[in-house]
N, C-alpha and C positions, 0 to 999 in steps of 0.2 A: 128580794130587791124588786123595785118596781123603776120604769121609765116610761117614756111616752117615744114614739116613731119620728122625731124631729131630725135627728141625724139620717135615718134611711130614706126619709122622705125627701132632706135638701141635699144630699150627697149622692146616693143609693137610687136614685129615679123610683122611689119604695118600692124597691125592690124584694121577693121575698125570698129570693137568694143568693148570696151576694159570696166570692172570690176573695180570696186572702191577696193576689191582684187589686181586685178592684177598692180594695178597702186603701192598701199602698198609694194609692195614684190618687184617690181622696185628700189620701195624708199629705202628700207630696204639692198638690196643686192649688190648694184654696185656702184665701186668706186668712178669716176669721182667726183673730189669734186665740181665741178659747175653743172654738171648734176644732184647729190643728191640733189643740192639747188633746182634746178630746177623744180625736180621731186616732191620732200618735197612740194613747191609750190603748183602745181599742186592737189597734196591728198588733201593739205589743204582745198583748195577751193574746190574738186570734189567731195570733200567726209564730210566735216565737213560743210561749208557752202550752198551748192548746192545739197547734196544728201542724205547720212544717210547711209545705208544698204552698206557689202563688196558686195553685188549682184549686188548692181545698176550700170549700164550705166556711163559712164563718159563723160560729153560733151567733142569728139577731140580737137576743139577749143581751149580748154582750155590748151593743150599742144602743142598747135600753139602758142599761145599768148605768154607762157613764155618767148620762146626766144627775146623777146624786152620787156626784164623786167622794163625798164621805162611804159610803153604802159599798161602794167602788172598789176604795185601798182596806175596807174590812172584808172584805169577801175573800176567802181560803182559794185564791188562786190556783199556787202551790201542790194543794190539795187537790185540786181538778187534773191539772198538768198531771200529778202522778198516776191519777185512775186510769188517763187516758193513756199514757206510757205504757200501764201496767195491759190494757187492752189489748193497745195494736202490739207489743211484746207476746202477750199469750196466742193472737192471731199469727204472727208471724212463724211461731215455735209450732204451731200446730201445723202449718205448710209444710213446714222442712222437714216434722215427721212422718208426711205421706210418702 
C-alpha cells in the first residue's frame, strides 16, 4: 500500500509520532466529514486492533494507507492484530517465567 502524509500533516502537526490519544481527539474534533471517516478508520485499527493503551505508538502507515481506502479494507488487518497478539503474548509468558 502506498499513501501520501495529508492526514499527519493537517491533523498530526506531521508529526512523527503520534499517540493512540492523539489520534482519538483528531477523530473526535474535526469536521471534515470524509476525514472523520478516515480518521475513525485509522483509531480503529491503531488502537482497537493493533494496539490497546491511549499511550501507545501508532503505526504512521496506517494513516498513509487510508487515503486508498479500497487498498485499506483489502489489507489482512486481522492478520496483523494476531502477529502482534501472538508477540506481546510470548513477551508477557517469557516475564512470568523469570
Amino acid at each position: 500500500m502506498s499513501g501520501n502524509r495529508r492526514l499527519v500533516e493537517k491533523y498530526m502537526n506531521d508529526s512523527k509520532i503520534i499517540r493512540s490519544g492523539e489520534l482519538k481527539a483528531a477523530f473526535l474534533n474535526y469536521g471534515d466529514i470524509e476525514d472523520v471517516w478516515k480518521l475513525g478508520l485509522c483509531y480503529l485499527v491503531g488502537s482497537l486492533l493493533l494496539a490497546g493503551e491511549s499511550t501507545k505508538k501508532i503505526d504512521l502507515d496506517i494513516l498513509f494507507y487510508v487515503e486508498n481506502e479500497e487498498q485499506f479494507f483489502q489489507f489482512s488487518w486481522g492478520h496483523e492484530s494476531f502477529h502482534k497478539t501472538m508477540a506481546g503474548l510470548k513477551k508477557d509468558i517469557h516475564y512470568y517465567r523469570k
